[in-house]
N, C-alpha and C positions, 0 to 999 in steps of 0.2 A: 504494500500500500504506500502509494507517494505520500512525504511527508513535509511539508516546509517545516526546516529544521531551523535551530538556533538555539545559543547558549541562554542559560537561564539570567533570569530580568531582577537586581534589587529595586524595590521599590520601596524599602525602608532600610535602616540597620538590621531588622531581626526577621525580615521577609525574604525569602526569595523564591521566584514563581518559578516552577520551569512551564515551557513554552509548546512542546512539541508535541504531538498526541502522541500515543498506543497503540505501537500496531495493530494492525486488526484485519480481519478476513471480510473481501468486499462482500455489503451487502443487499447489491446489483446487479441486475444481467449483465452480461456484459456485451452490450449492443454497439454496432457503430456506428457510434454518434459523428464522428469524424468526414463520414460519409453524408450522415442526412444533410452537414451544415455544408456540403460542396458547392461551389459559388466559382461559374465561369468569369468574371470581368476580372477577380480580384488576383493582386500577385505579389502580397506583402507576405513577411516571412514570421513566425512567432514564435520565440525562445523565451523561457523564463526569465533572464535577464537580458535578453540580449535579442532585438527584433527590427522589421524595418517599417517603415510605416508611410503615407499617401506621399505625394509630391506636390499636387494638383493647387491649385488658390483657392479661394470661397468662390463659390457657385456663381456669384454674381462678382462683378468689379466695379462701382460706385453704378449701379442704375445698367450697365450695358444690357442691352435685352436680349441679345445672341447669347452671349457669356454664359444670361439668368435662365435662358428656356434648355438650352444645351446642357447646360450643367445638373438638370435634375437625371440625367440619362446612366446608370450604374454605372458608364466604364468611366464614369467623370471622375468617380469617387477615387481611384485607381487610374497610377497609370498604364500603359498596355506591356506586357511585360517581355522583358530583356533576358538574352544571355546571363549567367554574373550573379553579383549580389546587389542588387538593385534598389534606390529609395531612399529616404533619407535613414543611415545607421541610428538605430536607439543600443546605447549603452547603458542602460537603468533611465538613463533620458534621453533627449536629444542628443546628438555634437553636430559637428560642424561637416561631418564626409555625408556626399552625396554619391550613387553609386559607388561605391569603396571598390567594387572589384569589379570589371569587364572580362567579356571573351570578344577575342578579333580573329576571325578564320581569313586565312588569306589563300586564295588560290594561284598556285606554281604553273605554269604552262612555257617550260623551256626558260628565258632570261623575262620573259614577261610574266606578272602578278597584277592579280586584283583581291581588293576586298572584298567582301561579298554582302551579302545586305540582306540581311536573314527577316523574315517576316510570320511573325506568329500564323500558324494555322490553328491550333487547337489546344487550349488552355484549362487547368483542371485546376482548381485553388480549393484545398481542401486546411482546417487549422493545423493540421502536422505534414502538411504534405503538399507541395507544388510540380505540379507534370506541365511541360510545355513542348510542343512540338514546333520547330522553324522548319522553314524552307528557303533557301538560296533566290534571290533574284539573281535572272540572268546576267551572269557575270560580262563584264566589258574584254575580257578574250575572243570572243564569239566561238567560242566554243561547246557553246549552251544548246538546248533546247528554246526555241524562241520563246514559248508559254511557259515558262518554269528553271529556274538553275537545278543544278545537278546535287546538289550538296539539301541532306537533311538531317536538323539536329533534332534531338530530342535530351532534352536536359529534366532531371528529378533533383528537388532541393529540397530543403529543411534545414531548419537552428534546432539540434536538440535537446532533451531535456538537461543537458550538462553544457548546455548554451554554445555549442559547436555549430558554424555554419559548415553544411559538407555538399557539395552539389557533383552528380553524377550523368557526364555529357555522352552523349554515345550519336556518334558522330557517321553519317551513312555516304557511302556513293550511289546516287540513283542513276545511275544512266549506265552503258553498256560498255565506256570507255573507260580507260585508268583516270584517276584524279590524284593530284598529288597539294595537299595545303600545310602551311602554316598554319599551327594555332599559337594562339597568345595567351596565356593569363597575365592581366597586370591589376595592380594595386593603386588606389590613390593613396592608401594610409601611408604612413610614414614607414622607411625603409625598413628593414629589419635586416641584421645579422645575416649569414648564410649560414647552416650547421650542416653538417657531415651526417648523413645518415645512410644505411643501405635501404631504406625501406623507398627512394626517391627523394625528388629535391626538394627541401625545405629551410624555413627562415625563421627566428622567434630570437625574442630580446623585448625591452623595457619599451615600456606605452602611453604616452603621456597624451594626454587630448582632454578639451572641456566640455561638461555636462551644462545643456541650460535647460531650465525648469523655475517658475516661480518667478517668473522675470530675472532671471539671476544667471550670470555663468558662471561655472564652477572649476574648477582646474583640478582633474582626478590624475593618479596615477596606476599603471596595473603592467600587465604584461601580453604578449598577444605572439600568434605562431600561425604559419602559414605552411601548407604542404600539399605534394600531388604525388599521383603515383604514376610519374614519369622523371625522365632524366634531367629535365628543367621547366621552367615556366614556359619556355617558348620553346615548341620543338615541328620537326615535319614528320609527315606521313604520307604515306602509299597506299594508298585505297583500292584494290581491286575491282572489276564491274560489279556495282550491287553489294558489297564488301562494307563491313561495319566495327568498327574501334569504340572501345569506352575508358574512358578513363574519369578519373575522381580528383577531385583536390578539395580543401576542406581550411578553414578559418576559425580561429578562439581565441578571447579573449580570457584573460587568469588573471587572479588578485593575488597571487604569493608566489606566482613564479614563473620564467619562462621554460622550464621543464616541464613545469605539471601543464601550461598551453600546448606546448609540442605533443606531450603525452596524451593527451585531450583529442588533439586533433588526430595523431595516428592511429590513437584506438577504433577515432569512428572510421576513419578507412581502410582500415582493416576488418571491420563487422560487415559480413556480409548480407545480414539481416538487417543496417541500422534503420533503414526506410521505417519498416514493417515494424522495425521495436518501438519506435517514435509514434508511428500511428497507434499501437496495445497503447504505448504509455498514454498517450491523450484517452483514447476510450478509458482506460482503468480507472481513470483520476473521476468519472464520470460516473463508473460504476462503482466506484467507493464511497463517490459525497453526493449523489444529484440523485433522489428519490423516482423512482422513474413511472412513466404517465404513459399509460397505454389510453390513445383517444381517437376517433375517429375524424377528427380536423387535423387535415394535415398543415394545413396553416398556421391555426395555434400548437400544437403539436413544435413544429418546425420553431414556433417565437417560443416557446418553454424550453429548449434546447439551446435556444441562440442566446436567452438572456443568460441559462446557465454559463455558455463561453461567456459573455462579457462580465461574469464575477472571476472566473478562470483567468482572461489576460488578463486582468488589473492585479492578480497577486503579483506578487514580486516581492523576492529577498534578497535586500543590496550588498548586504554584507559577504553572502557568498560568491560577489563576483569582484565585489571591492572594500576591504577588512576594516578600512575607516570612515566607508558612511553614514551621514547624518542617524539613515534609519536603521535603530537597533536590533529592530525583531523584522518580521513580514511585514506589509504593508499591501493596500490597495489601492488602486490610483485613480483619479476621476480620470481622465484619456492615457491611451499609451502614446498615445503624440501631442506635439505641441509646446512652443516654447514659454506659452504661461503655464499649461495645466496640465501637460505631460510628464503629472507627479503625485502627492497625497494635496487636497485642498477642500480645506475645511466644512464650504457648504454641503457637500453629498457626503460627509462620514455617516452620519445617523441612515441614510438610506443604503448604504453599504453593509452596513451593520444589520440593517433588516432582511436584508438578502440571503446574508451568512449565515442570520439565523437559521434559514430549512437545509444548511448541508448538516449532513451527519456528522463532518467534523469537527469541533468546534474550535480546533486550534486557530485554523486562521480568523474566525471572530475574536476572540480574544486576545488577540495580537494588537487586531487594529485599536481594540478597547482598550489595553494596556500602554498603545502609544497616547491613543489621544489625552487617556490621566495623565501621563507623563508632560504633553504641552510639546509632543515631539514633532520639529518644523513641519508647519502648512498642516497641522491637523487640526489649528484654530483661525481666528480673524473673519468670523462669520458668526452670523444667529444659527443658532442649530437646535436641534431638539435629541441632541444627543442622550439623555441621561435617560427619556421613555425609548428610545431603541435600543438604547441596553435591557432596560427593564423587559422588553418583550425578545430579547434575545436570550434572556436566562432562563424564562419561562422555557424554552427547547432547550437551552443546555446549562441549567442549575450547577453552579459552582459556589458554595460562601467562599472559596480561599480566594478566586480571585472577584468576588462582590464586596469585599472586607478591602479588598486593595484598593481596588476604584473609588468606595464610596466616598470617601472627604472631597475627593477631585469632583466627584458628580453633583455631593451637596453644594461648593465653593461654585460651581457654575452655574446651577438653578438659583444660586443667589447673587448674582452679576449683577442681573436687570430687575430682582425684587427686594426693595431695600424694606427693612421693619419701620414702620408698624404697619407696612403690606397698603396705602391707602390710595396709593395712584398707578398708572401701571407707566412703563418704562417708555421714556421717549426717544424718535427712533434718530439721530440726527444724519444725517447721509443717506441714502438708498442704495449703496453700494453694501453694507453692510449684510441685510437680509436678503443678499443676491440679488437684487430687481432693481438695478438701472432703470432708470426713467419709467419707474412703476408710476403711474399717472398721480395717482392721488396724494402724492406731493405736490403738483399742480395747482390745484384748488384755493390752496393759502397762501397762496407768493403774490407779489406786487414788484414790480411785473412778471408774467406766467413765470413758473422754474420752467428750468432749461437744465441740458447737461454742468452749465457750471456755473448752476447754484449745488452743486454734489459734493462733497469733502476731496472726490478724488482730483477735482479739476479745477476747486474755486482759486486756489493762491494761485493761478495762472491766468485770471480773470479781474477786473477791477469792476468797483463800483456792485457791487452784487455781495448777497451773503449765503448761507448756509442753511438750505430749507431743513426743518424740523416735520414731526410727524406721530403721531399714537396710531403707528399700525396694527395691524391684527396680528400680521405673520410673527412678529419680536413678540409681543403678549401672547401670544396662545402659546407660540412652544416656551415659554417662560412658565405660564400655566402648568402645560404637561412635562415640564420638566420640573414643576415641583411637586408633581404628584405622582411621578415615575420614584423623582428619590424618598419621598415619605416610603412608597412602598418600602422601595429595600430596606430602609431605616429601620419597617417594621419586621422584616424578615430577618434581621441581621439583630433585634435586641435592642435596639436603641431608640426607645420609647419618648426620649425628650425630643430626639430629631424628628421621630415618626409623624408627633403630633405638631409641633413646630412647620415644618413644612405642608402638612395638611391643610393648617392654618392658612400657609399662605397662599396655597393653591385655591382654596376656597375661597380668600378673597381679591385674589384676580381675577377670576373666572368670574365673580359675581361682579366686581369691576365693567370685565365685559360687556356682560350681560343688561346691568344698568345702562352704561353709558354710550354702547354703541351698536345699540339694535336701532335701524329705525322702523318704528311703526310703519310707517306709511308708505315705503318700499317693498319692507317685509324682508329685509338686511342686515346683518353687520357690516359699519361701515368703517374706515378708520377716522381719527377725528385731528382736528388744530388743537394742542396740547395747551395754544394761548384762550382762547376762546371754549373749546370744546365744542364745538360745530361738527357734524356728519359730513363726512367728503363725499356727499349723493349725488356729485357730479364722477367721480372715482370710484365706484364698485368694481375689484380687484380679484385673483383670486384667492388672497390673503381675506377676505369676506369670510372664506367659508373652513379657516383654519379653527376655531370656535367649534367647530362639529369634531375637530378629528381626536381619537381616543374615545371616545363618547364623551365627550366634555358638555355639550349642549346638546341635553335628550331631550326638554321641554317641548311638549306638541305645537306652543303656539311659535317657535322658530322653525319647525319645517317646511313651512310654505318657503324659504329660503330658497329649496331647493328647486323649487318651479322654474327656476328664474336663471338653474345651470339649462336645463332642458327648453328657453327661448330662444330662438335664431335673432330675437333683435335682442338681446342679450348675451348670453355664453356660448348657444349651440352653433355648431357648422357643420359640415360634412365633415371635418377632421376635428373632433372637439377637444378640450374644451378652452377658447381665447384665453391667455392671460388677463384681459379688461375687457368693462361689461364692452359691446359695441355703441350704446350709446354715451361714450365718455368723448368728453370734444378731443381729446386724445388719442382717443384709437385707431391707428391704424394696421394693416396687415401684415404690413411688408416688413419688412428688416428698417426701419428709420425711425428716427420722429419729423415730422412733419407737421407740427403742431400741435393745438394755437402756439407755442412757444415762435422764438423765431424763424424756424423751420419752418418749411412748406414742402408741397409738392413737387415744387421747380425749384429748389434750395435746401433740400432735404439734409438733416441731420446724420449722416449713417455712423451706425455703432456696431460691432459687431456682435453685442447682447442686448439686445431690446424685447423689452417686455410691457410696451405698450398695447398689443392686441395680438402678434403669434402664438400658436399653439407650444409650451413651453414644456418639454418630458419631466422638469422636475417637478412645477407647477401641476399636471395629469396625476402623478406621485398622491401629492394632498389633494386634489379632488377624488381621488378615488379612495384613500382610507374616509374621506371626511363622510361623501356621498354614499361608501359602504357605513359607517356609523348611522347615516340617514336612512337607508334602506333595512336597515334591522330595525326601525321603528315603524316605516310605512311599507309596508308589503308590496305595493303596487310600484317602488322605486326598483326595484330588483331586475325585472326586465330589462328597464333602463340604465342600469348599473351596468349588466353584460352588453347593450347595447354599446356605450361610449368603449367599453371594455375591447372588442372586438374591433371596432374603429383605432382607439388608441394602439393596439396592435400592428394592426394594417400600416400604418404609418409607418413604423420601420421596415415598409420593403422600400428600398429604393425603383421609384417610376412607376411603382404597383406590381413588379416583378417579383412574383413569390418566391426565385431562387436566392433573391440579394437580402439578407437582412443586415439592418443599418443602423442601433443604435448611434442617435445625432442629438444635436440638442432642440434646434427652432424649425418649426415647421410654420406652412402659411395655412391658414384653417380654414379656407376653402375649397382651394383645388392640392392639399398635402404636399406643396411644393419643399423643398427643406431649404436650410438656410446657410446650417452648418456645415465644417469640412471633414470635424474629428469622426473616424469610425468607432465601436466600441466606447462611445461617450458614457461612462458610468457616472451618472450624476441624475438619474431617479431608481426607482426603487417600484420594478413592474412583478418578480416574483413572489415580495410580499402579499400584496392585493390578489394575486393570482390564488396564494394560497390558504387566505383570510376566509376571502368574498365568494369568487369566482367556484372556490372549492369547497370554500365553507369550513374551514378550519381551525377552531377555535380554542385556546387553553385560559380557561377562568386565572384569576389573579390568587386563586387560592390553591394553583398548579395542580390541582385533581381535576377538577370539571374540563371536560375534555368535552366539545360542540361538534357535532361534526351535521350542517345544513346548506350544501352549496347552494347559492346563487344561481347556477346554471343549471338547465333542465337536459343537457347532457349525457349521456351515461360515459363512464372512464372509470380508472382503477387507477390509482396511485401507491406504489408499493414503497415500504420500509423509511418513513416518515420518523423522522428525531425528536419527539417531543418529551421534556423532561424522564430524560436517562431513558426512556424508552422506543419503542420503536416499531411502528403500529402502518396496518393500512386500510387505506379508504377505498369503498367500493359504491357507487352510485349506478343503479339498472336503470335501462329504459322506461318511460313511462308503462304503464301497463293501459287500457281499454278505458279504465277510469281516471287516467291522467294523473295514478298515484304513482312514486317511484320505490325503490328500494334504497334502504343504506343500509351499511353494513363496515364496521371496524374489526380488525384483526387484527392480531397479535403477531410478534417475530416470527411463530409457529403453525402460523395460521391459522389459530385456533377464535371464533367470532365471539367478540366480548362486545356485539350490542345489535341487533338490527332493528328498523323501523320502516313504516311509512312516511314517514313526516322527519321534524329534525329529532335529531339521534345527539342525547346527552347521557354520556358515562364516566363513572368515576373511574379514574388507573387510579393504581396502587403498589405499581411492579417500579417507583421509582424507588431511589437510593436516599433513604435520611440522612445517611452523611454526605452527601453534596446537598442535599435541596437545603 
């Protein structure tokens, strides 16, 4: 069983955690998944530490309409792929090499040569495995076939799980005559050494190159090796008619040594399995942590799988590729590319954390939990609601050793933004903070309208202008549920002054809330002007409906709220749900602001995050916990729940293509156009909701009541499910004649510990009292 390992964490004098799990025996089929997630346009490469990632620019380039329609077409996403090691290199982050390695075929004909100009035919991009087939354009010898050169490559690649890049070219003569070519391998990295080997020609020595991430460049050191299983990087060959050569060469990068890189790299070229071992490793890691879901959508089916990869690439363990990174244990990263956010940042931990929660493993949850207590770089500088997605992460995997460590970190943050005697709620000053740039309802109270720089990130570059202020929903509600997350534990943990202390104050935020920023006469939360206290009822956000989520606001007379996600002159679209209602003078679609502020339509604003009116993945995140809290109250919301559900899904195919799935960040909400360029964006949290709502999955706060009542009138099976220390599965039949279904929970042994007609509530018992 794969394990992201790491040496064990002080988190006091007298504490120390270890970090790693337990071996253990998968307990999953072992399907391949590696296969369902195969995706022709794509040709980036994924190593644990070490991958390559898009080239491409944003979809659009300020307004171009060629650029913007062109660009939503999957190969945009990706460029078309090369010989080589191709893309921009991720070292744990960014650097600076763009393709690092090339292949050059050059064809010999007597004292005359050409290049050759290889042209993909048929492209296989699967996550442990890339097949590409070239064909030669007719070479300028004229010794060609006029419709087609003579020369075909087929090239197989992969970055292993020991972060080896190894690619295997096998090299064809099509045509009835000898061929005779140069080939090349060259490097753009920096030289290395030559070393003596008998195994073929190879290079390795010291590596010095910078990591950027977080706005920042880093200057890392490590070591790195290079090798082929030929007599040098550049050699000739004799091809017989129809006659075909393979050869291998292979790239790694090492944090202690340039031994243990050479040794890295020869070992994978000497496995003559390693393709195939690369491919089991990806499926195992699948069948060990990922509950699996037998369902007759192949659509959702296929996004249940895809979001599990996007929890998969975003682990990462820096330290075993470089011994003195910032990050101590595992980590997970909001994009694996990108020179702001191709790292850990702050506003998507809590939804990372929700995710982690349904693998069976629990090590890499607690990882990212024990960094963020620690304050470890980019896992803060955001409102989060961190401390209730822990709370519902321990519900599946109950540990006090490490809820005893957390806890003071988790109290010391739920009390950030609520100061005693609890009597006003937290004011928000910037909009850069709670992630939502030019979230409108800053608007509302500025003289003259806010603009981008009336915002903390931009004012001291701006004159005459100040710093709009705000009592959002979004900063107060997870202030809220983050003081009602840690009363929990408080209570769970024995510490009955905190328990109730915090209670306290959750109780009177939440009733806060409730006072002061429902309106009647919209039938809303709204946020409000902290000088005045005035309703932004020109700004209805989807920080409105942050107030539902957890069950925080069960009261009958705030659900009409929810009418007002499901208006088309309101929140609904074809791609739903807008970050702003539509009727704010604010709202528009597109990627800009364009008003009322200075901005217009002919003078637009553009930002690369705008959350004036697109369809926003973190945003869909809290509307669907809030909207599932809404929908356990009103039955008739349920439908509607899987409605937006299936929609928000769809959206990550790129172009509506069900082979490309595309976790991004912005989408346009009404023709699904996207906005963003990062693939694998982990910055919401779609398996949560999936396995709440959708599935109906539920663990009471007093970790015995176990729900089990999905949302969807589906039938499906979901096997070996991690819920506190145990490990249980879900079975939902088809309706029967009278539109009644079956459920049905089972145990590790398949033995049935409940069925019903209706929803299905039973007590476990089979957890462990010394961890709960």
């Amino acid at each position: 069983m794969m394990k992201f390992l790491c040496h064990g964490l002080v988190l006091s004098a007298a504490l120390a955690l270890p970090v790693s799990g337990s071996p253990g025996k998968s307990a999953g089929t072992f399907s391949d998944i590696n296969a369902l997630l195969s995706c022709s346009p794509r040709d980036d490469l994924i190593g644990p530490e070490m991958w390559t990632a898009w080239r491409n620019e944003l979809v659009f380039d300020n307004g171009n309409s060629t650029a913007f329609i062109g660009g939503q077409l999957p190969h945009y996403a990706w460029s078309p792929p090369k010989p080589g090691l191709n893309g921009h290199l991720h070292i744990l982050h960014g650097t600076a090499y763009t393709d690092p390695i090339q292949i050059e075929i050059t064809e010999i004909d007597g004292e005359n040569s050409a290049v050759l100009q290889l042209v993909p035919t048929r492209n296989t991009w699967t996550p442990a495995l890339l097949t590409t087939y070239y064909r030669s354009r007719p070479n300028t010898l004229g010794t060609d076939y006029i419709k087609s050169g003579g020369c075909a490559l087929k090239e197989t690649k992969c970055i292993t799980r020991d972060n080896v890049f190894i690619s295997e070219m096998e090299i064809s003569n099509c045509s009835p005559v000898p061929r005779v070519y140069n080939i090349c391998v060259s490097s753009k990295m920096p030289a290395l050494p030559v070393v003596k080997t008998d195994k073929g020609a190879a290079m390795s020595g010291s590596f010095a190159f910078d990591t950027f991430s977080f706005g920042r460049k880093t200057p890392r050191k490590g070591f790195s090796a290079m090798a082929i299983q030929a007599e040098a990087f550049t050699w000739r060959i004799m091809l017989s008619p129809w006659e075909k050569k393979t050869v291998r060469y292979a790239f790694a990068v090492d944090g202690l040594s340039a031994e243990n890189a050479l040794t890295k790299v020869q070992a994978a070229l000497a496995d003559a399995a390693v393709f195939n071992r690369n491919v089991s490793a990806f499926n195992r890691w699948f069948a060990d942590n990922v509950p699996e879901l037998l369902l007759d959508n192949p659509d959702l089916l296929k996004m249940y799988y895809y979001r599990w990869f996007v929890v998969y690439r975003s682990i990462h363990e820096a330290r075993r590729l470089l011994p003195d990174h910032e990050y101590p244990r595992p980590v997970m990263y909001e994009s694996p590319a990108g020179p702001w956010y191709g790292c850990v940042i702050g506003l998507p931990v809590p939804m990372q954390i929700l995710e982690a929660a349904w693998l069976r493993d629990s090590t890499i949850g607690w990882n990212h939990i024990l960094n963020w207590a620690e304050k470890v770089h980019g896992y803060r500088g955001y409102v989060q609601f961190t401390p209730m997605a822990v709370w519902k992460f321990y519900r599946n995997h109950p540990n006090k050793t490490y809820l005893n460590a957390v806890f003071e970190a988790m109290k010391a943050f739920a009390l950030e933004k609520a100061k005693p005697p609890f009597d006003r709620l937290p004011v928000q000053r910037s909009s850069w903070e709670p992630g939502a740039e030019y979230s409108p309802n800053f608007y509302q109270f500025t003289a003259p309208p806010w603009d981008y720089r009336n915002d903390m990130q931009f004012y001291k570059t701006a004159t005459n202008l100040y710093v709009a202020s705000l009592i959002r929903l979004d900063t107060a509600g997870y202030t809220a549920g983050s003081l009602s997350a840690t009363s929990k534990m408080a209570g769970l943990l024995g510490k009955e002054e905190d328990r109730a202390e915090m209670r306290h104050a959750y109780e009177k935020m939440l009733s806060l809330i409730k006072r002061d920023h429902w309106d009647q006469k919209l039938g809303m939360f709204l946020a409000a002007d902290p000088a005045s206290g005035q309703l932004a009822d020109q700004a209805a956000c989807y920080d409105s409906f942050v107030p539902f989520m957890w069950g925080m606001a069960q009261e009958p007379q705030y659900q009409m709220a929810f009418d007002k996600l499901f208006d088309p002159a309101w929140f609904w679209d074809e791609f739903p749900f807008t970050t702003a209602a539509k009727n704010c003078p604010m709202y528009f679609d597109g990627n800009a602001v364009v008003g009322p502020t200075e901005a217009s339509l002919t003078k637009p604003s553009y930002y690369g995050c705008s959350w004036n009116g697109p369809t926003w993945n973190y945003a869909n995140t809290l509307y669907a916990e809030a909207l599932g809290q809404g929908a356990l109250q009103r039955a008739e919301l349920r439908d509607k729940w899987v409605d937006f559900f299936i929609r928000w899904s769809d959206m990550h195919f790129l172009y509506g293509d069900k082979s490309v799935p595309c976790a991004t960040e912005h989408h346009r909400p009404n023709d699904g156009a996207r906005f963003g360029r990062p693939a694998e964006y982990f910055h919401s949290s779609w398996l949560d909701p999936f396995y709440s709502y959708w599935c109906g999955i539920r663990l009471g706060d007093d970790l015995r009541t176990l729900t089990f009542d999905p949302f969807t009138r589906e039938p499906f099976t979901l096997h070996m499910v991690k819920i506190a220390d145990g490990m249980y599965t879900f079975e939902q039949t088809s309706p029967d004649a009278d539109g009644q279904r079956m459920l049905r929970v089972m145990d590790e042994q398949g033995r049935v510990l409940g069925s019903a007609r209706g929803q299905l509530t039973i007590n476990i018992t089979g957890s462990s009292p010394a961890k709960l």
